[in-house]
C-alpha positions as CSV (number, residue, x, y, z in Angstrom):
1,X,-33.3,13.1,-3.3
2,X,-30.4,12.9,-1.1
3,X,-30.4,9.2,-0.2
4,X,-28.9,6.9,-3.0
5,X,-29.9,3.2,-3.2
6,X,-27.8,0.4,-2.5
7,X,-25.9,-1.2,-5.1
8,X,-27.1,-4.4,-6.4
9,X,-24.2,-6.4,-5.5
10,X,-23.3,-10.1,-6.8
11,X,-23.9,-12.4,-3.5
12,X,-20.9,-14.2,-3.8
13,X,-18.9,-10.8,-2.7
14,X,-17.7,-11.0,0.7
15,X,-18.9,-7.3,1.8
16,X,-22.5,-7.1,-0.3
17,X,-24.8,-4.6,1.4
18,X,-21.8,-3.0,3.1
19,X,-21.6,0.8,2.2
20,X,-19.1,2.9,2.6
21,X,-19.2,6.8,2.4
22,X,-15.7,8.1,1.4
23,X,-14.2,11.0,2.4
24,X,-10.4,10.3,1.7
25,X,-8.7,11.4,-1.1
26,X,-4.9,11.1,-2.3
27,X,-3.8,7.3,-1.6
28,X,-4.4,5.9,1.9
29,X,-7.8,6.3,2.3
30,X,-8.8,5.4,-1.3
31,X,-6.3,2.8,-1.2
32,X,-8.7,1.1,2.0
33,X,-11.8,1.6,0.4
34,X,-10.8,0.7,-3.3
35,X,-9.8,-2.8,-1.5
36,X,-13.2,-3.4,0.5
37,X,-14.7,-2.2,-2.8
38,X,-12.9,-5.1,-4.7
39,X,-14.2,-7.5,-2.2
40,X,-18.0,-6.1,-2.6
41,X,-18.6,-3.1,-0.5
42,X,-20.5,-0.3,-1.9
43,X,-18.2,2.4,-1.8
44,X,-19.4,6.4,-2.5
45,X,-16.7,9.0,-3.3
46,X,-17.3,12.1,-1.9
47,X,-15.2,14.8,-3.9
48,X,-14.6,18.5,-4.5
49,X,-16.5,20.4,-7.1
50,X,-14.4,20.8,-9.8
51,X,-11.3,20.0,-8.4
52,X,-12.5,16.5,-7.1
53,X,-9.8,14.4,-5.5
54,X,-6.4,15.9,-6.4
55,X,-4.7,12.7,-8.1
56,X,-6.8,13.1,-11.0
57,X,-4.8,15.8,-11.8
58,X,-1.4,14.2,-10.9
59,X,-0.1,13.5,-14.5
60,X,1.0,12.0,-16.7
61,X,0.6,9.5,-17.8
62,X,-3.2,9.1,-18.6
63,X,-5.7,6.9,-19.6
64,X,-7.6,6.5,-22.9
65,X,-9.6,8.6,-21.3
66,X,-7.7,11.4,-20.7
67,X,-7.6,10.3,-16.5
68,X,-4.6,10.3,-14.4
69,X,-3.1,6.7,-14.1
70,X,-2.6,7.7,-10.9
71,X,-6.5,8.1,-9.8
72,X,-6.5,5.0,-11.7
73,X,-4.7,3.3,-9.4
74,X,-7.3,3.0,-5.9
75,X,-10.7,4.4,-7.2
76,X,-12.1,1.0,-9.3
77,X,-15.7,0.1,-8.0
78,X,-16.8,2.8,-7.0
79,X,-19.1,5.8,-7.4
80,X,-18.1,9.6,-7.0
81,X,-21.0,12.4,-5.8
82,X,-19.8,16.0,-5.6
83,X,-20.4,17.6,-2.6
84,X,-19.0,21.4,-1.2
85,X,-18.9,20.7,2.4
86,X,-18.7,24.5,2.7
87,X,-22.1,25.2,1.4
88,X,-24.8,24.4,4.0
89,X,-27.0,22.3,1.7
90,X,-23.9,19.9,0.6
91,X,-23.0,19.5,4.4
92,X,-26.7,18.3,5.2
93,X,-26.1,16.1,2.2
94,X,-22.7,14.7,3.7
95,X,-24.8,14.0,6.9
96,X,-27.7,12.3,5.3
97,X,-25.1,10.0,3.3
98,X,-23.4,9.4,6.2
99,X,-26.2,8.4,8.5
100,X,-27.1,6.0,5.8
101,X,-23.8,4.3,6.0
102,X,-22.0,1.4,7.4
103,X,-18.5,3.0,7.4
104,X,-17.3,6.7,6.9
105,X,-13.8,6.9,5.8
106,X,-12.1,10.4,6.0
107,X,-8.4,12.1,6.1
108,X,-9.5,15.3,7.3
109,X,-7.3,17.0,9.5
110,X,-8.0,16.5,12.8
111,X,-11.2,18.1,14.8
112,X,-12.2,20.1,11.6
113,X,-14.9,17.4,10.5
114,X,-16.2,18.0,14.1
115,X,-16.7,21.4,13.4
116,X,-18.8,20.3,10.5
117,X,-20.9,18.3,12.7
118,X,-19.1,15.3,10.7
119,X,-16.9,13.6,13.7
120,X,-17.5,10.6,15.2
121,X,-19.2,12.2,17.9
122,X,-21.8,13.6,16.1
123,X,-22.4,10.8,13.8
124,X,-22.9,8.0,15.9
125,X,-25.2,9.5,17.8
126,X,-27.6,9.4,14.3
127,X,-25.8,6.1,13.6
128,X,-24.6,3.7,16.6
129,X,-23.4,1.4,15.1
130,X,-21.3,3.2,12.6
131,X,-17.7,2.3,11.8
132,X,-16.0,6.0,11.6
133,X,-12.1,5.4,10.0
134,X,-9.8,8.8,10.5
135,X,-6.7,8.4,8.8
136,X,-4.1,10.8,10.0
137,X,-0.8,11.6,9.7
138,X,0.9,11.6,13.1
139,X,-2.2,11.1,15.0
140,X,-5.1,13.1,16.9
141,X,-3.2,14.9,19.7
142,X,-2.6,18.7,19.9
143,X,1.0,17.7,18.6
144,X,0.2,15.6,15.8
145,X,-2.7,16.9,14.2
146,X,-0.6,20.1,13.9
147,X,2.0,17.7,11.5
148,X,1.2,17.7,7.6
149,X,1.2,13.8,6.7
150,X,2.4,13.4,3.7
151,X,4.1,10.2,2.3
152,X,7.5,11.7,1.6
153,X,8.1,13.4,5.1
154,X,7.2,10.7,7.3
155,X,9.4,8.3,5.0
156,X,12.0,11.2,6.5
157,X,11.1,11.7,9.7
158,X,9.6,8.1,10.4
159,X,13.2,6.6,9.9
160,X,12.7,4.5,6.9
161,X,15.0,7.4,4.5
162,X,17.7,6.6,6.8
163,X,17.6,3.2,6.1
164,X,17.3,3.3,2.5
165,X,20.2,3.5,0.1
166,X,23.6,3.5,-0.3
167,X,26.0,4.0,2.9
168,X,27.6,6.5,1.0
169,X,24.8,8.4,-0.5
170,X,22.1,10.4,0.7
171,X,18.7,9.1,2.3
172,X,16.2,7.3,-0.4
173,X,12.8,7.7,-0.2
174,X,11.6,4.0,-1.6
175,X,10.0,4.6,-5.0
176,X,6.7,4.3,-4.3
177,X,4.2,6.3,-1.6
178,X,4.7,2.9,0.6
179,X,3.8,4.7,4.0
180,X,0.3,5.9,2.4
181,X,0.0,1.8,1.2
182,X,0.9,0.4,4.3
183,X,-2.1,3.0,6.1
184,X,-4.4,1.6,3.6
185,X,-3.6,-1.9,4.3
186,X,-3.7,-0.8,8.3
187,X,-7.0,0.7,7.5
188,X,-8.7,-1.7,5.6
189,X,-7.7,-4.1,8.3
190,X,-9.2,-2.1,11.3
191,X,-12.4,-1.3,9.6
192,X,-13.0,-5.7,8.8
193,X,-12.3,-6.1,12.4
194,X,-14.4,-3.0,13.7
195,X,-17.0,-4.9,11.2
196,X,-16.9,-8.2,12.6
197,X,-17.4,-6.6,16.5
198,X,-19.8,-4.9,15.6
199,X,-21.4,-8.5,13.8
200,X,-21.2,-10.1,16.9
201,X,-22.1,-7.3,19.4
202,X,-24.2,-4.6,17.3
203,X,-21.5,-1.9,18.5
204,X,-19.9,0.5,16.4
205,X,-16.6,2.5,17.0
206,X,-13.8,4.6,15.6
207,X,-11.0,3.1,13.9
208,X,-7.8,5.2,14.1
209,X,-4.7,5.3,12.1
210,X,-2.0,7.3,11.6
211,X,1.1,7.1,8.3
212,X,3.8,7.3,11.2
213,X,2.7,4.5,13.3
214,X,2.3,2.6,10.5
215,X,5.7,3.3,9.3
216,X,6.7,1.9,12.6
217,X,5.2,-1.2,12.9
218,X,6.2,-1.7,9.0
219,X,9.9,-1.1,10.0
220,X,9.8,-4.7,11.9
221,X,13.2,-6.1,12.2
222,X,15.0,-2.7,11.9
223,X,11.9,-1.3,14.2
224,X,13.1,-4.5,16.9
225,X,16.8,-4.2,16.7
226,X,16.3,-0.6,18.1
227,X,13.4,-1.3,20.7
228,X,15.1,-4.9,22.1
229,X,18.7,-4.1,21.3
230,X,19.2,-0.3,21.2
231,X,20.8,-1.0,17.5
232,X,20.0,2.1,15.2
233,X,20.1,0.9,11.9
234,X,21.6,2.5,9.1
235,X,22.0,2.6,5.2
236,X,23.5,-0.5,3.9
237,X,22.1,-0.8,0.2
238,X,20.8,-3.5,-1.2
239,X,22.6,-5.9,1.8
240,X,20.5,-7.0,4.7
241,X,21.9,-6.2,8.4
242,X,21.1,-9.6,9.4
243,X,21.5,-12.1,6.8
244,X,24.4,-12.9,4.0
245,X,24.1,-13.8,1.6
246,X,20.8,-11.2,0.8
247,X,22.1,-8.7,-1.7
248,X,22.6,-7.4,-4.8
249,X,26.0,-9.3,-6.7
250,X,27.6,-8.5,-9.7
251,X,28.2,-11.2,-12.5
252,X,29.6,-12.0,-16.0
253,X,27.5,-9.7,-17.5
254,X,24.7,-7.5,-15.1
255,X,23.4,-8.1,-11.3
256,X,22.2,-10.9,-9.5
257,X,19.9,-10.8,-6.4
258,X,20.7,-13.6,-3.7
259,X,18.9,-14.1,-1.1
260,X,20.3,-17.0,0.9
261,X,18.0,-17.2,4.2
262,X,19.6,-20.5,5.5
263,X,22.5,-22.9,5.4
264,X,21.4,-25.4,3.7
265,X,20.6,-23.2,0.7
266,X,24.1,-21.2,1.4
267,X,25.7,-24.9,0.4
268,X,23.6,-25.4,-2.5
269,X,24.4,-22.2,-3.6
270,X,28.6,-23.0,-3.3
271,X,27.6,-26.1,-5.0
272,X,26.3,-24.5,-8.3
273,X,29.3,-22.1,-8.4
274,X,31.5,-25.1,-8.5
275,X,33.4,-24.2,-4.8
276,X,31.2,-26.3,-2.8
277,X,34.3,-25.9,-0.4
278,X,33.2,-22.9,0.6
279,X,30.2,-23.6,2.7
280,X,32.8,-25.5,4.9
281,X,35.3,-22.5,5.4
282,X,34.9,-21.7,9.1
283,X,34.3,-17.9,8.1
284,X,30.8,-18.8,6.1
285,X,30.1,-22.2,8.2
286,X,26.4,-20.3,9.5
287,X,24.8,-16.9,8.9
288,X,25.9,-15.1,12.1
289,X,29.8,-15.8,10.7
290,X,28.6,-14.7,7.2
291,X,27.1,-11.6,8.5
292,X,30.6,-11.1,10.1
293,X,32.8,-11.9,7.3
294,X,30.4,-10.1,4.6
295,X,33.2,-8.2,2.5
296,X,35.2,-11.4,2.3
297,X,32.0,-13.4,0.9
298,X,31.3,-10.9,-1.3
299,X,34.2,-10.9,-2.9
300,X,34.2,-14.9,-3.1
301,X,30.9,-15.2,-4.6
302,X,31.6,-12.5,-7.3
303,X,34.8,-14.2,-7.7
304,X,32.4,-17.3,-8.9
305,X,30.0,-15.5,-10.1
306,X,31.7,-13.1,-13.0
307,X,32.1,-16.7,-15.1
308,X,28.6,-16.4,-16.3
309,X,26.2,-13.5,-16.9
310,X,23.3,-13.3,-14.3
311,X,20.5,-14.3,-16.3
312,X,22.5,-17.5,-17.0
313,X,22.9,-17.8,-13.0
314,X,19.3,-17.0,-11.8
315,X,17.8,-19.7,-14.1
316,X,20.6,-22.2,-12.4
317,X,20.1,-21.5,-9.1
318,X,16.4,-21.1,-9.3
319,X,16.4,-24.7,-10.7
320,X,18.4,-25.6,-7.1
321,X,15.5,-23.7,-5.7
322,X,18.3,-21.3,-4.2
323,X,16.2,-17.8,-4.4
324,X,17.8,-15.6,-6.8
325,X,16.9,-13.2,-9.8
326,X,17.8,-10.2,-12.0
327,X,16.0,-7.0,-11.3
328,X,13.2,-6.5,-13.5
329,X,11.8,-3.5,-14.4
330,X,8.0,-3.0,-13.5
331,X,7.3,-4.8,-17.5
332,X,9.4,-7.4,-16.4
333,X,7.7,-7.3,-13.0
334,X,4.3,-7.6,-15.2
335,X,5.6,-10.3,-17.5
336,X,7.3,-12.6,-14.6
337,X,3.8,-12.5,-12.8
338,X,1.9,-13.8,-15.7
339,X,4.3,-16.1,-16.6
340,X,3.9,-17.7,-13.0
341,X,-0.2,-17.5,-13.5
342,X,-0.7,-15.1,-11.4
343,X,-3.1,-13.0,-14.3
344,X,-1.9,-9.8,-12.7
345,X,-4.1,-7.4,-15.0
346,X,-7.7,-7.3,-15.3
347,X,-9.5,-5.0,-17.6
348,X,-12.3,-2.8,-15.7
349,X,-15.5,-1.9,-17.9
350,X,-15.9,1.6,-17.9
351,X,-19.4,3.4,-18.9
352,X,-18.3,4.3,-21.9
353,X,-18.1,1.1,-23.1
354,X,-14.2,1.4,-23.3
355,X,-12.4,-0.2,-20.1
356,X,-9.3,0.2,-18.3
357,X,-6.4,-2.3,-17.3
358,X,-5.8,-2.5,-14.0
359,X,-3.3,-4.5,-10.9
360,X,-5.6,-7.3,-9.7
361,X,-6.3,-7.1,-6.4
362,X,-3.6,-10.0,-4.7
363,X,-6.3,-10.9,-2.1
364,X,-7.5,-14.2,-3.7
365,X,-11.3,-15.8,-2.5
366,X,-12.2,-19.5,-3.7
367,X,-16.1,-18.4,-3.0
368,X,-16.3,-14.7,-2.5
369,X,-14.0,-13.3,-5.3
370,X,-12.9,-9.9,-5.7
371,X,-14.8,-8.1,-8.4
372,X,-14.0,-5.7,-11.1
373,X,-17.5,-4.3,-12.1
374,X,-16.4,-0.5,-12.9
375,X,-13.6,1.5,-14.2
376,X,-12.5,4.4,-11.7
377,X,-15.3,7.2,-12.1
378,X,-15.1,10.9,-13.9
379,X,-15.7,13.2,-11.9
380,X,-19.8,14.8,-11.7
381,X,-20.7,17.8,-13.6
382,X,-18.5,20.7,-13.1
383,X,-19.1,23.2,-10.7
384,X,-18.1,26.6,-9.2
385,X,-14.2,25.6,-7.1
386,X,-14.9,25.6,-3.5
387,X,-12.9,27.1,-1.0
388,X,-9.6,24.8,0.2
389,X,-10.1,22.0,3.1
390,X,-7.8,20.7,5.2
391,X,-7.1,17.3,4.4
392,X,-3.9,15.7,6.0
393,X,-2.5,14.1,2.8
């Protein structure tokens, strides 16, 4: 039987009864889906035999169940069929599931689903009202679909290395795949409007989005300073091109974080360093002299600053309610979000009876809250390796 049933899905999800046949792999795509899952969708994985999607085999670390951490990551709530779309009978069984669905999500590159008889095109005539997400690289022309998309060369090519790090140094790519997150977030976002035309009208339609576009609308100030201004940014480190102070500072003992986004915080701030003085020094008096006199600040404030170790300093100004911190590492991340109440981990049952600890989704619903109703799934029986496709991450 090709056709799988719906999920039972708790009514007080916000998408019950909306399936999704997934096609993505890597991070983008699952990273879309894996949300709308959280919020109730019925999401199927459609994977390689025996390969299945390739972050199950980016490790370590693992689970307790011998799966990459990083599958872990975006595949929660959902299922996982195997299917060789290069044997006839497992295409006609990628049709049938996705004639049965509300939304196919895929990251193939671009025009070979078509040949499959997989594309939009073909789809939506079984399926009108089908909402058909492609998630590309650098888009569906002849130009871009000829681009790999991966996270790491359109952090490059898409500007945000050259903004990133040091003045001194070389480019920084930012530590984690951010371009593939901020196309999931892009993604998920098209596919609930798409969804909510289609509520009103009965229409379907493709949703398109590409990791360099989404770089670029993600690169906002810096993206405006060049469009409006002609300004081309450039490495600065940790300081901001537009605000001071917003930067890393060194103490007594280890680095503070300031990030002073007005002037009545700036003479707060002068305040609790025991110079209030200093706001009133016609160099600092507002941010646009700040941003001018920055190496002069700098080395007032660390003047101030180097009589008490940072920790010492972010508790006091934090009590002033002028934003500042240490830098945490990601336990320290973990710790500071549950010490707020944020919860940030939930443990996700898997079928084994054993479960996984997972990031909470951050979305939160006072009647439709996200669920976490199953660990990220194994991958079906094992099977002969199928040729290569063509995926664009």
């Amino acid at each position: 039987m090709v056709s799988l049933p719906l999920r039972s899905a708790p009514l007080a999800t916000a998408l019950r009864n909306l399936r999704i046949v997934d096609f993505s792999r890597v991070l983008a795509g699952p990273f879309a889906t894996m949300l709308l899952a959280d919020l109730g969708a019925e999401v199927i994985k459609v994977e390689r035999p025996a390969i299945g999607d390739e972050t199950r085999g980016w490790a370590p670390p693992y689970d307790a169940q011998g799966q990459s951490t990083y599958f872990d990551a975006v595949n929660r709530n959902k299922r996982s069929v195997v299917i060789d779309l290069h044997d006839p009978a497992g295409l006609e069984r990628a049709k049938q599931l996705a004639s049965e669905a509300d939304v196919v999500v895929e990251n193939f590159r671009p025009g070979l689903l078509d040949g499959l008889g997989l594309g939009y095109e073909d789809l939506k005539r079984a399926t009108p009202g089908l909402l058909y997400c492609s998630i590309t690289g650098f888009g569906s022309s002849e130009q871009g679909a000829a681009l790999p998309g991966y996270d790491l060369l359109v952090q490059a090519v898409g500007g945000l290395m050259s903004v990133t790090g040091e003045p001194d140094g070389d480019p920084q790519k930012v530590g984690v795949a951010l371009v593939d997150v901020l196309a999931g977030l892009f993604a998920a976002i098209g596919i609930l409007a798409a969804l909510n035309h289609r509520q009103v009208t009965g229409e379907g339609q493709k949703i398109e989005v590409n990791l360099l576009s989404s770089l670029l609308a993600a690169l906002v100030n810096q993206g405006s300073a060049f469009t409006v201004a002609g300004v081309v940014g450039a490495r600065m480190g940790n300081a901001h091109p537009s605000v001071v102070p917003y930067a890393l500072y060194a103490t007594g003992d280890g680095q503070l974080v300031l990030a002073v986004g007005n002037d009545r915080q700036f003479r707060v701030l002068c305040e609790q360093l025991g110079e209030p003085a200093l706001a009133d020094d016609p160099r600092y008096v507002s941010n646009p002299e700040r941003v001018a006199f920055r190496d002069a600040l700098r080395a007032d404030l660390e003047r101030l600053l180097a009589t008490r170790p940072a920790s010492d300093w972010a508790a006091r100004l934090t009590a002033a309610r002028v934003p500042a911190g240490v830098v945490n590492d990601i336990a320290g991340a973990f710790a500071l979000a549950q010490a707020v109440g944020l919860d940030p981990v939930v443990e996700v049952p898997g079928e084994d009876g054993t479960s996984v600890r997972l990031t909470r989704n951050p979305i939160s619903l006072s009647a439709t809250p996200a669920r976490y109703d199953t660990a990220p799934p194994a991958l079906p029986g094992a099977a002969e390796s199928p040729a290569g496709d063509d995926r664009t991450q």
